[in-house]
MDTraj code that builds the backbone (N, CA, C; nanometers):
import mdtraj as md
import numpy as np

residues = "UNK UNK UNK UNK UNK UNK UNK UNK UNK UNK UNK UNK UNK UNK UNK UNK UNK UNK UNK UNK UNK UNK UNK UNK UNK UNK UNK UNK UNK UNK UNK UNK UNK UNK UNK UNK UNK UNK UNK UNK UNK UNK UNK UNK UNK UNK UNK UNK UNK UNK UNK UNK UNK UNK UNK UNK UNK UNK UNK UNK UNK UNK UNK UNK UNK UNK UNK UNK UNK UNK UNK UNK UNK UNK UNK UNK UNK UNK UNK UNK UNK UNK UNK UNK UNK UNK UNK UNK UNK UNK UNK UNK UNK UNK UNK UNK UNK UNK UNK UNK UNK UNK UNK UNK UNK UNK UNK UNK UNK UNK UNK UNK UNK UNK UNK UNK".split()
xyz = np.array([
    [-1.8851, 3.7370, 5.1604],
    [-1.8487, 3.5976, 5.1452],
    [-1.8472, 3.5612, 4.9965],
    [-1.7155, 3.4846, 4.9457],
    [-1.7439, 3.4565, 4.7944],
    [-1.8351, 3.3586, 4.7844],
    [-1.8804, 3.3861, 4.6061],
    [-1.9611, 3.2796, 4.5813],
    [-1.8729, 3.1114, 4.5774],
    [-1.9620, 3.0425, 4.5689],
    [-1.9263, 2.8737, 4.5711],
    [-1.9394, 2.8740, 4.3895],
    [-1.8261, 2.7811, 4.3649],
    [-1.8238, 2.7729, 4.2078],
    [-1.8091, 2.6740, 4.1739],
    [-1.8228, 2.5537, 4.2532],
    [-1.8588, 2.3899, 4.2134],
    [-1.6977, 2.3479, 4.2251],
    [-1.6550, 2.4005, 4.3639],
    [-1.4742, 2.2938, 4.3391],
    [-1.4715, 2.1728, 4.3041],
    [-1.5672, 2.0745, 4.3875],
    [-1.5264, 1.9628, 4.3455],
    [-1.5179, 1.9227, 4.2041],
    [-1.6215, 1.9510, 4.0824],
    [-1.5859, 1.9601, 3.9691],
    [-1.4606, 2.0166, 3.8766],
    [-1.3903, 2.1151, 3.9221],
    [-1.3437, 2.1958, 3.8859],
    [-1.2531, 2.1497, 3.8569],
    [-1.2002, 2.0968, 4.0249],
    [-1.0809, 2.0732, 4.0645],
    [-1.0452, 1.8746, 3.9999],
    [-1.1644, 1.8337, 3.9968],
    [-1.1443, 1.6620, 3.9404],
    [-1.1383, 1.6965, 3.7595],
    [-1.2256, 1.8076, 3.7037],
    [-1.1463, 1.8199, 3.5577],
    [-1.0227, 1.9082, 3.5931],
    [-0.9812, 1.9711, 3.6680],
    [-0.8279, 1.9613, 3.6274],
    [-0.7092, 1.8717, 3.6327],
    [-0.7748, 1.7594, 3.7703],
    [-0.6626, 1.6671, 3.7905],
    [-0.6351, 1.5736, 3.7030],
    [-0.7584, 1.6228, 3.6058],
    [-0.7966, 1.4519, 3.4800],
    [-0.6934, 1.5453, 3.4044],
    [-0.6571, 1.6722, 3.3277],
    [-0.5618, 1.7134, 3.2787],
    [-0.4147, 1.7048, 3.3362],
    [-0.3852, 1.7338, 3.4375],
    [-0.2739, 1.7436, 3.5070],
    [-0.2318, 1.6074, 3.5460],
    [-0.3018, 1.4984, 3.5151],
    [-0.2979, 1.3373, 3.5458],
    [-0.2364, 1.3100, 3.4190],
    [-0.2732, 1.3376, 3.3082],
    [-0.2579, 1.2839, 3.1348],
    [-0.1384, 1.3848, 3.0900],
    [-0.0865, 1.4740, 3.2041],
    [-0.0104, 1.5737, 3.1516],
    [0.1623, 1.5220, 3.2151],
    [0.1652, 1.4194, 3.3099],
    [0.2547, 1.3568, 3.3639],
    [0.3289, 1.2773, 3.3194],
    [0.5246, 1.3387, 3.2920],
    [0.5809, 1.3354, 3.2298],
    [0.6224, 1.4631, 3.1396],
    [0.5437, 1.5296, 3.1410],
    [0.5843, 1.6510, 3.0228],
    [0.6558, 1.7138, 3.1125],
    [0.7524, 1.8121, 3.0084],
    [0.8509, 1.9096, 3.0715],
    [0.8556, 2.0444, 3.1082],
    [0.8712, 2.0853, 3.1734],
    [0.8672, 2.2516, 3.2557],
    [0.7010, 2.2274, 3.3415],
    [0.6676, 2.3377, 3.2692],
    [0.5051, 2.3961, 3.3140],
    [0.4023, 2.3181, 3.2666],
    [0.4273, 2.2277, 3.1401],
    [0.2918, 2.1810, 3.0784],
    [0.2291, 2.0488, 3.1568],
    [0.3537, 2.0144, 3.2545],
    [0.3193, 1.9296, 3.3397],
    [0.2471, 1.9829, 3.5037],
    [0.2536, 2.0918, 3.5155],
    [0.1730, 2.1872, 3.6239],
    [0.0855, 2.2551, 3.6567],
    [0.1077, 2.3668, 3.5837],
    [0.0460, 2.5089, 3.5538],
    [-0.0197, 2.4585, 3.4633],
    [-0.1757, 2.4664, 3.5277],
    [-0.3251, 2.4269, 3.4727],
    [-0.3210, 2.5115, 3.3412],
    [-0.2926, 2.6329, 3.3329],
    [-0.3110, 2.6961, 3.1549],
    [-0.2461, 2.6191, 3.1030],
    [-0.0949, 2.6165, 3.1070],
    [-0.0068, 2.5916, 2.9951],
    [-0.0111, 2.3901, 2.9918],
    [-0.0504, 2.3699, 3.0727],
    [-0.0901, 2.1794, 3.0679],
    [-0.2469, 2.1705, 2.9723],
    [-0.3245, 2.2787, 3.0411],
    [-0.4746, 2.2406, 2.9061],
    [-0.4309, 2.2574, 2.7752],
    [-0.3451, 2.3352, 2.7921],
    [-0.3077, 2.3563, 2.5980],
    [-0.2426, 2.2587, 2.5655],
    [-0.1632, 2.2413, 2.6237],
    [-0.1031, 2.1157, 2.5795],
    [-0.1710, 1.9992, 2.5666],
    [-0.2464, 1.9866, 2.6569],
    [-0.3001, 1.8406, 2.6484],
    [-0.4469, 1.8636, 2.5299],
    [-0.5084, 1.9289, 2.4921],
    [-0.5517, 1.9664, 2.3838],
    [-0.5147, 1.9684, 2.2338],
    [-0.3342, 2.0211, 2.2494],
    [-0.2956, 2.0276, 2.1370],
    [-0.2056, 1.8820, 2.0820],
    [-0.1986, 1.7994, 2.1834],
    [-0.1679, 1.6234, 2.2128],
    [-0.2964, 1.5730, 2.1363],
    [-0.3631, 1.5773, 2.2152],
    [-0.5133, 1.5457, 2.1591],
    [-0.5092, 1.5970, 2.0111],
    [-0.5032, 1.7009, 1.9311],
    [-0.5255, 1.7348, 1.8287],
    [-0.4087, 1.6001, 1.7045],
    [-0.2716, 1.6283, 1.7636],
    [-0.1903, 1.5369, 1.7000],
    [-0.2295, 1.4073, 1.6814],
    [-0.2240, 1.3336, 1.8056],
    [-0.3301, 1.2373, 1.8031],
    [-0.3836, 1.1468, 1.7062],
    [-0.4954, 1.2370, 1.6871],
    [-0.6027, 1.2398, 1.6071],
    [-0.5657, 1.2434, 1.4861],
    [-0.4903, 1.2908, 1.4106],
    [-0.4329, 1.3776, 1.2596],
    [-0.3246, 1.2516, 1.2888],
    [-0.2326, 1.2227, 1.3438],
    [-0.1388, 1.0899, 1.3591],
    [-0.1612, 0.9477, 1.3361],
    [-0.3550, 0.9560, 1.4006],
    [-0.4188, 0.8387, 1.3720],
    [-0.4427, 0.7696, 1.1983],
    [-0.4323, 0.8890, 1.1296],
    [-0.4696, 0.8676, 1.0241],
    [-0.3584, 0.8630, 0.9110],
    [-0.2288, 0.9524, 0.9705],
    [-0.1459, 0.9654, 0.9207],
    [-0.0470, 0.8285, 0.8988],
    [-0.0714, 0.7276, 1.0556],
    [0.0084, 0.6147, 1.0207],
    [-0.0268, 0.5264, 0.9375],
    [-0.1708, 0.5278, 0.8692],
    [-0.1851, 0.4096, 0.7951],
    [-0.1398, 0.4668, 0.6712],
    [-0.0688, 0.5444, 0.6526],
    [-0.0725, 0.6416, 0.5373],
    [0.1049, 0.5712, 0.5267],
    [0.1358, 0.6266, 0.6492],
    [0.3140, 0.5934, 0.6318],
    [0.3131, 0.3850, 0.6027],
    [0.2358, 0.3582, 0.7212],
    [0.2442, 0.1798, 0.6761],
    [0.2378, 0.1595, 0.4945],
    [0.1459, 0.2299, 0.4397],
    [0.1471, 0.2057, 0.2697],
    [0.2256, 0.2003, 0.2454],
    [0.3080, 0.3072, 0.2642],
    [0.4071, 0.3217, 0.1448],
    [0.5575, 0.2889, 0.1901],
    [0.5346, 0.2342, 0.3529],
    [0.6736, 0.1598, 0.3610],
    [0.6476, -0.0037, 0.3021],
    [0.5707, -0.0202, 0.3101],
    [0.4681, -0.1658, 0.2056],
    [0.5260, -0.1900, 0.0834],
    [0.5005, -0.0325, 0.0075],
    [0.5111, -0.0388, -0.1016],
    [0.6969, -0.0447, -0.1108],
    [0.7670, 0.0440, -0.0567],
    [0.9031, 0.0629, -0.1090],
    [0.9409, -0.0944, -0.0387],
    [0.8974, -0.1749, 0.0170],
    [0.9563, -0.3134, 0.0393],
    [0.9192, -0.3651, -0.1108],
    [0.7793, -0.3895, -0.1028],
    [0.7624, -0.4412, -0.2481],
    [0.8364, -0.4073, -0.3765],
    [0.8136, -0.3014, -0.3816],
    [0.9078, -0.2374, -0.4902],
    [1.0816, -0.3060, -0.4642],
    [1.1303, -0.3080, -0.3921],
    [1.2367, -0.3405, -0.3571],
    [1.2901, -0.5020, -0.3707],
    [1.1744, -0.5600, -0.2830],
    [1.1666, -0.6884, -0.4135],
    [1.1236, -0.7046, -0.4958],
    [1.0683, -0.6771, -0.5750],
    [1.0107, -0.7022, -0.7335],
    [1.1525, -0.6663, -0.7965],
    [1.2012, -0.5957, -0.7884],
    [1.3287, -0.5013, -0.8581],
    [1.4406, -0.6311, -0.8428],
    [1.4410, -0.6549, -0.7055],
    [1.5266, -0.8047, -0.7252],
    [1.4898, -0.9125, -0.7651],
    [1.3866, -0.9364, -0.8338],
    [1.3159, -1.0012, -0.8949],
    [1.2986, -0.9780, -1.0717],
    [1.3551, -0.8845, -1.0808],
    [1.3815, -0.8470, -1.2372],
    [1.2180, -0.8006, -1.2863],
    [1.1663, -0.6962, -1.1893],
    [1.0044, -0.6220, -1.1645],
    [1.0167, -0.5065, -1.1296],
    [0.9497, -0.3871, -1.2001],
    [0.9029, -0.2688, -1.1369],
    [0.8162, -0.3211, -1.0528],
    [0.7322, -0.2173, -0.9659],
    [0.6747, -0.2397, -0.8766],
    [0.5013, -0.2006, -0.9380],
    [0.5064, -0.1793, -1.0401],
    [0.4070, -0.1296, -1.1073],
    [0.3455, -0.2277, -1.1854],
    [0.4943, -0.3279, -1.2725],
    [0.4417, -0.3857, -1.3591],
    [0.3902, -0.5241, -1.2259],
    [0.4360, -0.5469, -1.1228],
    [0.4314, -0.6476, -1.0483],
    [0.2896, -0.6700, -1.0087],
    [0.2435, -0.5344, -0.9556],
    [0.0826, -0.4931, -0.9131],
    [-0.0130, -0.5009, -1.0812],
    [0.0420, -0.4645, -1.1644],
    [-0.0788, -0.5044, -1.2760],
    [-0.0969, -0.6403, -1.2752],
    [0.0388, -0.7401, -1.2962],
    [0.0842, -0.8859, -1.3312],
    [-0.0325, -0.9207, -1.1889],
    [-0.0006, -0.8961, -1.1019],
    [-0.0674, -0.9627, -0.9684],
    [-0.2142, -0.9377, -0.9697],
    [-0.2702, -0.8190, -0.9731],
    [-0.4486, -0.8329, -1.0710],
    [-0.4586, -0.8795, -1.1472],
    [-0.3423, -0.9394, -1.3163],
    [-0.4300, -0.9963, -1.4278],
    [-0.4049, -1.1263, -1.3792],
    [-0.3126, -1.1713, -1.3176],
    [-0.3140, -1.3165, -1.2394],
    [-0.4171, -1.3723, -1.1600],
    [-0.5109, -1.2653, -1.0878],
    [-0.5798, -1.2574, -1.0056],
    [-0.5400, -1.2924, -0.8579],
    [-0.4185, -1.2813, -0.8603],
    [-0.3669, -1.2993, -0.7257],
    [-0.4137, -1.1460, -0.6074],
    [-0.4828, -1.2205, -0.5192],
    [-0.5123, -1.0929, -0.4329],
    [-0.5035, -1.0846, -0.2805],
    [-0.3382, -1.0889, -0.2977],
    [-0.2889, -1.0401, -0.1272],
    [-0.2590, -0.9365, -0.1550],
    [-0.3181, -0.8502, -0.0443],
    [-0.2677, -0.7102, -0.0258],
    [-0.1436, -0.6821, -0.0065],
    [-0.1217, -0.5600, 0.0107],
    [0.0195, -0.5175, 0.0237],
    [0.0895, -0.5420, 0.1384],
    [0.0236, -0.5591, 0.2278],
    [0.0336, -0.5662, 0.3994],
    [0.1214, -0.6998, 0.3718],
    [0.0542, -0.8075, 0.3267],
    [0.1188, -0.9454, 0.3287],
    [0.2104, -0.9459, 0.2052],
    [0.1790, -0.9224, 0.1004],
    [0.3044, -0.8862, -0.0201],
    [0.4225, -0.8209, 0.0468],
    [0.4204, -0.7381, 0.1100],
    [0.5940, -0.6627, 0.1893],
    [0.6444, -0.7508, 0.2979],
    [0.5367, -0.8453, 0.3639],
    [0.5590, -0.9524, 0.4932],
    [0.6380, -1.0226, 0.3874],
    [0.5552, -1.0985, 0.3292],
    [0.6576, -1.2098, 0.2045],
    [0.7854, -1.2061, 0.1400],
    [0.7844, -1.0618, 0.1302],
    [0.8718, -0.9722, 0.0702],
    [1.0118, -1.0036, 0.1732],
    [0.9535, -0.9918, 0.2911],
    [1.0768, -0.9291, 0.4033],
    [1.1278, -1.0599, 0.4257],
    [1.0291, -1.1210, 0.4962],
    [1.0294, -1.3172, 0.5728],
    [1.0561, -1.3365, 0.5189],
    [0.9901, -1.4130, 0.3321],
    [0.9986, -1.5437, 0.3003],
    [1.0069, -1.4712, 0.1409],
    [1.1608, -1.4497, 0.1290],
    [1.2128, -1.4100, -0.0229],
    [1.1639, -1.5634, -0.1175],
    [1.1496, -1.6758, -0.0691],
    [1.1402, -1.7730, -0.1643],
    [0.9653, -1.7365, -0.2282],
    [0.9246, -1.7352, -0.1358],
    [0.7631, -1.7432, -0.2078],
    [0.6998, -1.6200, -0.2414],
    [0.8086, -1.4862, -0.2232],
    [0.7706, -1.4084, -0.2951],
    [0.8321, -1.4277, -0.4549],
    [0.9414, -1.4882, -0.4676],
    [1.0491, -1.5139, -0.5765],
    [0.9333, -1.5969, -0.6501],
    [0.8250, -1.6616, -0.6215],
    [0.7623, -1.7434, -0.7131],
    [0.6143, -1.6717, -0.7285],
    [0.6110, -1.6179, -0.6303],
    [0.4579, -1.4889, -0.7071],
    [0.5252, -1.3984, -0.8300],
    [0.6907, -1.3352, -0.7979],
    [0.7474, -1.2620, -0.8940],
    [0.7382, -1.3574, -1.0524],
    [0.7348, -1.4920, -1.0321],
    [0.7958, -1.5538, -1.1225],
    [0.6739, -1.5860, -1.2357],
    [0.5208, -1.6415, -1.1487],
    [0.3973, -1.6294, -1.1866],
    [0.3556, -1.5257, -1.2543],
    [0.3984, -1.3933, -1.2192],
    [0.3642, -1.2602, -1.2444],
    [0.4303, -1.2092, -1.3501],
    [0.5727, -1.2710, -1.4038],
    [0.6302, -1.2311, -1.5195],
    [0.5678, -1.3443, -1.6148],
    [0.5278, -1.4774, -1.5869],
    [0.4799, -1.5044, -1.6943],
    [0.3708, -1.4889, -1.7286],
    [0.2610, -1.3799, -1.6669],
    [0.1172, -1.2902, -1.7298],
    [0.1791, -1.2329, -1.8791],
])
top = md.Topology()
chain = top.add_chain()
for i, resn in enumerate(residues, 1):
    res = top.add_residue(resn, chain, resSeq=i)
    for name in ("N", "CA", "C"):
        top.add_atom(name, md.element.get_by_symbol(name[0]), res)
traj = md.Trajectory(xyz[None], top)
């Protein structure tokens, strides 16, 4: 008689994989090997993605900013010094919002900022 190897466990961590694996294409949505890897190597992206988007939000921030300052008769360099010796301190998050929305009241931080 075989031994007992704890199905009910076994079988509820595989369905928790094969549950999170729904939608994927061929085997990784089935076949318990090729779905744990996958859903492992999901998990790994993830994680490394989590960190990666605040990375991409910067610097699409920045090329807005940059983009208005420039129409503003501003590098984007001299705009960020002008905006610390001004002591103006909105981040970039809301500097590229301003930027995008409301060209007028960025046109007058640009304008503050050239006369530092």
């Amino acid at each position: 008689m075989p031994r007992a190897k704890n199905r009910v466990a076994s079988r509820k961590r595989r369905k928790k994989i094969l549950k999170a694996n729904a939608g994927y294409f061929g085997k990784r949505k089935n076949c318990i090997r090729v779905a744990s890897a996958a859903f492992f190597r999901a998990g790994q992206y993830a994680y490394r993605d989590r960190r990666v988007k605040k990375r991409d939000f910067r610097s699409l921030w920045i090329v807005r900013i940059n983009a208005a300052a420039r129409a503003n008769g501003l590098t984007y360099g001299k705009f960020i010094a002008g905006c610390k010796a001004k002591g103006i301190e909105l981040n970039r998050k809301t500097l590229a919002y301003l930027a995008l929305h409301e060209p007028a009241a960025f046109a007058r931080i640009a304008q503050t900022v050239k006369a530092a």
